[in-house]
C-alpha positions, 0 to 999 in steps of 0.5 A: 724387258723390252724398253717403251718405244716412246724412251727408245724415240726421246734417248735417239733424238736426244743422242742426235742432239747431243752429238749435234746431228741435229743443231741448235736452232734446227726443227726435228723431223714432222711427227710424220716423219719420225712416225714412218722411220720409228715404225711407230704410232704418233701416240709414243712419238708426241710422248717423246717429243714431250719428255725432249720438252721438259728437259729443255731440248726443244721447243714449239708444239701445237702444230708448229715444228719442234726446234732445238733449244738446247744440247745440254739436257735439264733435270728436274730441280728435285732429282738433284740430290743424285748424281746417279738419278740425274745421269739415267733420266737424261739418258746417260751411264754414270761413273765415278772415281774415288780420288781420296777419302779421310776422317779429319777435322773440318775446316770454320766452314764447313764446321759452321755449315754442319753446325758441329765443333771445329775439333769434332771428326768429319769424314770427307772425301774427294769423287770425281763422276763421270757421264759416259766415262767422260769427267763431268762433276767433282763432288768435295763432300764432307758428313758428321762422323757417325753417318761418314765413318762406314763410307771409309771401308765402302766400295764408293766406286760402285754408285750411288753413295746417298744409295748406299747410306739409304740402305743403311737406314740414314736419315736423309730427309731435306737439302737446300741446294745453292748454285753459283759459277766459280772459276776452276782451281788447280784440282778441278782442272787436272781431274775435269779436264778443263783449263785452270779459270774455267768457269764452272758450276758450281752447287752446294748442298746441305743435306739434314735429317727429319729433325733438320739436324745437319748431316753432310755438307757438299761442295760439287762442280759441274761442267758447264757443257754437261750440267744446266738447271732450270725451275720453273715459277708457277702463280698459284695466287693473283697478289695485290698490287700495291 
């Protein structure tokens, strides 16, 4: 099936963007414009520009020229329990590698963040992905062994591995997301190609079934070139001021 016009318009000028074709501070080409080189109506053109906006690609509107804000696309704060759904609705192929996975007992922390026993079992496993077959984020993830155990006859180098627990009819209900900036260790510099200190991005995740019982605790570390995150605050309610 042939993909909408306006998707081929927004991954195009995100491409030129990313690439800086187009730079940061530079306008796009006038709606006009980008009407005549796409061969298309300015109904698909705005929605592109629309979909560029939303991610925090550029800027202006109503009337005025958009601007490039940004080369690094946001995501929606909610898609961030999937790497693989990220990577698509930014326009790009994921990937990833396995570098180990083991069925150990965890360390105090990540023992208190499962709310388990520091004897109990955990399954925990080192991934690097990639975007576009570039290295882009290491995940360091850790599940209470009865959800963990399948992964370690899996083929985890085929997707999305909340995909795959999903089609096995795990919970997977809520995450609470922190995010922090750390410097890279020995690890995250070899398997993300970044000198050791680097500073990256760090976020860590608590994922827990229907009945808030913790089931997999994380430990991911983004390129600061590949990976931003934006929350937008609405007022729904004038407060009293006091």
């Amino acid at each position: 099936m042939k993909e909408p016009l306006h998707r081929s318009v927004a991954a195009e000028l995100r491409r030129r963007i990313r690439s800086g074709a187009i730079e940061v501070g530079q306008t796009l080409p006038s709606e006009a414009d980008l009407c005549q080189e796409f061969a298309a109506s300015r109904g698909p053109v705005r929605q592109a520009l629309a979909t560029l906006r939303d991610e925090g690609l550029i800027g202006g509107g109503q009337g005025k020229r958009a601007v490039v804000l940004d080369a690094v696309p946001t995501q929606p704060f909610e898609s961030f329990l999937s790497f693989t759904t990220r990577a698509e609705i930014t326009g790009h192929v994921p990937g990833q590698r396995l570098q180990e996975i083991a069925l150990r007992r965890p360390d105090a922390t990540v023992a208190a963040a499962l709310q388990i026993d520091p004897d109990d079992l955990v399954v925990q496993l080192l991934r690097l992905r990639l975007l576009d077959g570039r290295p882009a984020m290491l995940e360091r993830m850790t599940y209470t062994e009865p959800v963990g155990r399948p992964l370690l006859n899996a083929n985890l180098d085929a997707g999305s591995i909340y995909a795959l627990l999903t089609t096995w009819g795990v919970d997977l209900d809520s995450a609470r997301h922190t995010f922090d900036a750390v410097a890279a260790d020995a690890t995250d510099s070899a398997l993300l190609e970044v000198p050791p200190g680097s500073p990256l991005l760090r976020e860590r995740r608590l994922t827990t079934d229907s009945r808030g019982v913790p089931i997999e605790w994380s430990d991911d570390r983004y390129r600061p070139d590949v990976a931003t995150v934006t929350v937008t605050n609405t007022r729904t309610a004038r407060t009293a001021m006091l």
